[in-house]
matplotlib code that plots the C-alpha trace (Angstrom):
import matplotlib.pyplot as plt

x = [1.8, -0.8, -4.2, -2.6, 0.3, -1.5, -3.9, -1.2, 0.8, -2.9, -3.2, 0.5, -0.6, -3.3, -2.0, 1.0, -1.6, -3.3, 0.1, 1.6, -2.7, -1.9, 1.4, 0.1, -3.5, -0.8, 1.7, -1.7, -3.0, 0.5, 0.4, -3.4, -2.7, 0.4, 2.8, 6.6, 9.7, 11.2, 12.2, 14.4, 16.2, 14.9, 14.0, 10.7, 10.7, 11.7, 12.3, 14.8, 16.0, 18.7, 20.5, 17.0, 15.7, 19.0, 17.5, 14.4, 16.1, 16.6, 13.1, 12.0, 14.2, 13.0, 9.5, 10.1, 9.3, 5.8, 4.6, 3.5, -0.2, -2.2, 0.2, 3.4, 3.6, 5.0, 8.7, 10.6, 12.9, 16.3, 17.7, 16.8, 13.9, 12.0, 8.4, 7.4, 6.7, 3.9, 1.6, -2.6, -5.8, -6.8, -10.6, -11.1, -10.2, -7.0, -3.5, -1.3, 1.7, 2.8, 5.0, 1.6, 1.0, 4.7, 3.8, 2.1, 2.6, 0.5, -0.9, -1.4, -3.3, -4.1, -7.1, -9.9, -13.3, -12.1, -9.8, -11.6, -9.2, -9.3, -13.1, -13.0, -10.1, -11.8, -13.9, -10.9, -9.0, -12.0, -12.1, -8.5, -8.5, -11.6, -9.5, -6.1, -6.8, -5.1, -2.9, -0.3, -1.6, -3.8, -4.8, -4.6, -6.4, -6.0, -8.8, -7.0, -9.8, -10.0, -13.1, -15.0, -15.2, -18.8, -18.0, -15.5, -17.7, -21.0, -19.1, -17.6, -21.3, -22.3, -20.4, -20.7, -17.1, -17.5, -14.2, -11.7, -10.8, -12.1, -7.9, -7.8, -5.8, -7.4, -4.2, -3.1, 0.3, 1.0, 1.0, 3.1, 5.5, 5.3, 5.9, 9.1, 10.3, 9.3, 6.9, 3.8, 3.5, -1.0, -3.7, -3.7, -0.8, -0.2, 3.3, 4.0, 5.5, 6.7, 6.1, 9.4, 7.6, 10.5, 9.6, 9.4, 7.0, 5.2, 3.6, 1.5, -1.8, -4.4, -4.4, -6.9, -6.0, -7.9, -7.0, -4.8, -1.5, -1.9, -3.0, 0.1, 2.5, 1.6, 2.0, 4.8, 6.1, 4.0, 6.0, 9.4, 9.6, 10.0, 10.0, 10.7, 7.8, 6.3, 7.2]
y = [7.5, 4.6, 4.1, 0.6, 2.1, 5.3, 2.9, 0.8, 3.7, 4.8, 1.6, 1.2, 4.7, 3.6, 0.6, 2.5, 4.9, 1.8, 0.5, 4.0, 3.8, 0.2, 0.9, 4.4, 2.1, -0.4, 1.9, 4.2, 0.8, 0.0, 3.7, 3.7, 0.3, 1.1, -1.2, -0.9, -2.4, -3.9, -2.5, 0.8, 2.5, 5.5, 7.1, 8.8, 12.3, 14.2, 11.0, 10.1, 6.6, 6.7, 6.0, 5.8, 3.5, 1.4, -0.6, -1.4, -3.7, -6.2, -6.1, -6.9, -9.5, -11.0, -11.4, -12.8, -16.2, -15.2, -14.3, -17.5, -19.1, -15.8, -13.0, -15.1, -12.7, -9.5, -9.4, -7.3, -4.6, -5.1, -1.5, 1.2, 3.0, 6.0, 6.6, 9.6, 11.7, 9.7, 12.4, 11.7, 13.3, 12.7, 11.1, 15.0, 16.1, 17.3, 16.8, 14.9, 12.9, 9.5, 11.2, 12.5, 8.9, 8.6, 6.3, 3.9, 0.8, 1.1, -1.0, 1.1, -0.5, 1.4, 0.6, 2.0, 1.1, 0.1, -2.4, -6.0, -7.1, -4.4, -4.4, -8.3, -7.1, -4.2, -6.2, -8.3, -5.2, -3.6, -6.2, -6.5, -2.5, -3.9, -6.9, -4.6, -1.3, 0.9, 3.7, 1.3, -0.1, 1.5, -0.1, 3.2, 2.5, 5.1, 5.7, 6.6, 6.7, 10.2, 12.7, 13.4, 11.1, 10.3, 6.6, 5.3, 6.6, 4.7, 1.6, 1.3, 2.4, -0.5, -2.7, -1.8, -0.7, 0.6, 0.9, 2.3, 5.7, 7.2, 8.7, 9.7, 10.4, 11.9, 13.0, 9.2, 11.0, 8.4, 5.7, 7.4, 8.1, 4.3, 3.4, 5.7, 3.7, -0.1, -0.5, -0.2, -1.8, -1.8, -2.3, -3.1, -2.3, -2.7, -1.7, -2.5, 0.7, 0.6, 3.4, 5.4, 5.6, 3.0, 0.6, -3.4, -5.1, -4.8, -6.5, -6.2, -8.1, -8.7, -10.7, -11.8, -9.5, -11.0, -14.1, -15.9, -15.8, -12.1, -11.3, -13.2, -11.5, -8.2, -9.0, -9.8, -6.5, -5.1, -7.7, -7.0, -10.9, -12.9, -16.1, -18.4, -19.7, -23.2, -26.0]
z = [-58.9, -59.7, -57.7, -56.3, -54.6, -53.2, -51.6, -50.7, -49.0, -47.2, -45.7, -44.2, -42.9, -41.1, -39.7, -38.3, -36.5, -35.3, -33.5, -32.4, -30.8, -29.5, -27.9, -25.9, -24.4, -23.0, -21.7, -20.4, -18.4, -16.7, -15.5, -14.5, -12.6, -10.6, -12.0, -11.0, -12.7, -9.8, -6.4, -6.5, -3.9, -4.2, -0.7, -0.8, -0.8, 2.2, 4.3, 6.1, 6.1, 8.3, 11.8, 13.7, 11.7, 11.9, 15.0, 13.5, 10.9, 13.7, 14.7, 10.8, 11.1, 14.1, 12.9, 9.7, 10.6, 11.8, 8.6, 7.7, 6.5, 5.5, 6.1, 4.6, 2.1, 4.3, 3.3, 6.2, 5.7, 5.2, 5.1, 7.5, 5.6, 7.2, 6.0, 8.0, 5.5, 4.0, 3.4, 3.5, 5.3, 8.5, 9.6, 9.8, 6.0, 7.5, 6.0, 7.9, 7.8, 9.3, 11.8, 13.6, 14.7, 16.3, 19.4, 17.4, 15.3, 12.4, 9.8, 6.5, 3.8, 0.6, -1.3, -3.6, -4.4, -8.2, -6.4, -5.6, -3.4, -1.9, -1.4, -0.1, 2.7, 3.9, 6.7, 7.9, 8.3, 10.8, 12.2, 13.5, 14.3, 16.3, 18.4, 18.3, 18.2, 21.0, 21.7, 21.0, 17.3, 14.3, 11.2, 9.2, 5.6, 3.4, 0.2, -2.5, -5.2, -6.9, -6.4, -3.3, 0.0, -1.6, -3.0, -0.3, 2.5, 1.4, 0.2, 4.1, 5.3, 3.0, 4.3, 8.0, 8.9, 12.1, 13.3, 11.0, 10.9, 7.1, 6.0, 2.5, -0.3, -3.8, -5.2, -5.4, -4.0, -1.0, -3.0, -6.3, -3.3, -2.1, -5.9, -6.1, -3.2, -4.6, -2.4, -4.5, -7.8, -7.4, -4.8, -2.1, -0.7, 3.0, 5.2, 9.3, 10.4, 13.9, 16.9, 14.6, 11.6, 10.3, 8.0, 9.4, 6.4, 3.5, 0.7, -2.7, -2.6, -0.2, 3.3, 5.7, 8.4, 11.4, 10.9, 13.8, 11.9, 11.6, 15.0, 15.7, 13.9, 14.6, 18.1, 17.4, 16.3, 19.4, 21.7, 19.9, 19.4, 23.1, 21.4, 18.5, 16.1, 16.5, 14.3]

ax = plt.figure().add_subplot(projection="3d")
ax.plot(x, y, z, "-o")
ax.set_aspect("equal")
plt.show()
């Protein structure tokens, strides 16, 4: 064989390398960032998405035409889908599960200190678990970074979040199981969950979440809908 076509040969070698390289960075990044495909019907694991959820359907329904102006984004279930099984620590380092907040409706939000959005949400959402907060509604945000609570806990010291509890998740499992169920695709990612631990809303992205319009609609969802939205 001639010089020429050994260092011909060499080089389609190398540049094959260089795409096999290309191709596993891009497919790496979707994975690292959370994107889905589309939404599946999987049911996340272990939950039960059945009969006593069938009700709350109605109630999604009902508030759909609140979401409007900063919170139009919150699409509302339209099958019966259970989520007590979502599985994160407690303000304690404990592990619970959504079913231990039965009683309440709940605003989860996932986020991570690697997420802007997330950062720039983070006072809107203390501030509505400040003007909402009871023993009927939680804004439960759940830290998903990876590690120890170090990082999270001085970014909301930072930042002065007084009034959220600090739940946590370092596996990143809550929101791989939100993902099975095409609910996630990245951050944040934020679901209404009514006093069941049934599904009403969610949506990708961030939201000012003490604005008017969505104090509004999650009184809404706290009302069960009395009237019909202006205009």
């Amino acid at each position: 064989m001639s010089e020429q076509n050994k260092s011909n040969r060499g080089t389609v070698k190398i540049a094959g390398a260089a795409i096999v390289l290309v191709v596993v960075g891009v497919v790496a990044a979707v994975y690292v960032n959370g994107a889905g495909s589309g939404n599946t019907s999987d049911a996340v694991a272990g939950a039960d998405s059945g009969p006593a959820c069938s009700a709350t359907v109605a109630l999604a329904e009902a508030i759909q035409p609140f979401a409007s102006g900063q919170v139009a984004a919150m699409a509302s279930a339209s099958e019966p889908k259970a989520l007590t099984s979502l599985a994160f620590n407690n303000p304690d380092g404990e592990k619970m599960s959504l079913a231990a907040l039965s009683g309440k409706t709940v605003l989860i939000n996932l986020w991570a200190t690697w997420c802007a959005p997330c950062r720039e949400e983070m006072p809107a959402l203390d501030e509505l678990q400040a003007a909402m907060g009871s023993e009927d509604f939680e804004v439960v945000a759940i830290n998903i970074d990876t590690g120890d609570d170090t990082k999270p806990k001085n970014f909301l010291n930072e930042i002065g979040v007084e009034h959220l509890g600090f739940y946590r998740d370092n596996t990143m499992g809550v929101f791989n199981d939100l993902k099975k169920q095409g609910l996630a695709f990245g951050l944040p990612v934020t679901l209404l969950v009514d006093e069941e631990g049934c599904l009403l809303a969610n949506m990708n992205g961030p939201a000012h979440w003490s604005s008017d319009d969505a104090k509004t609609y999650i009184g809404k969802a706290l009302e069960g809908v009395s009237e019909t939205p202006s205009g």
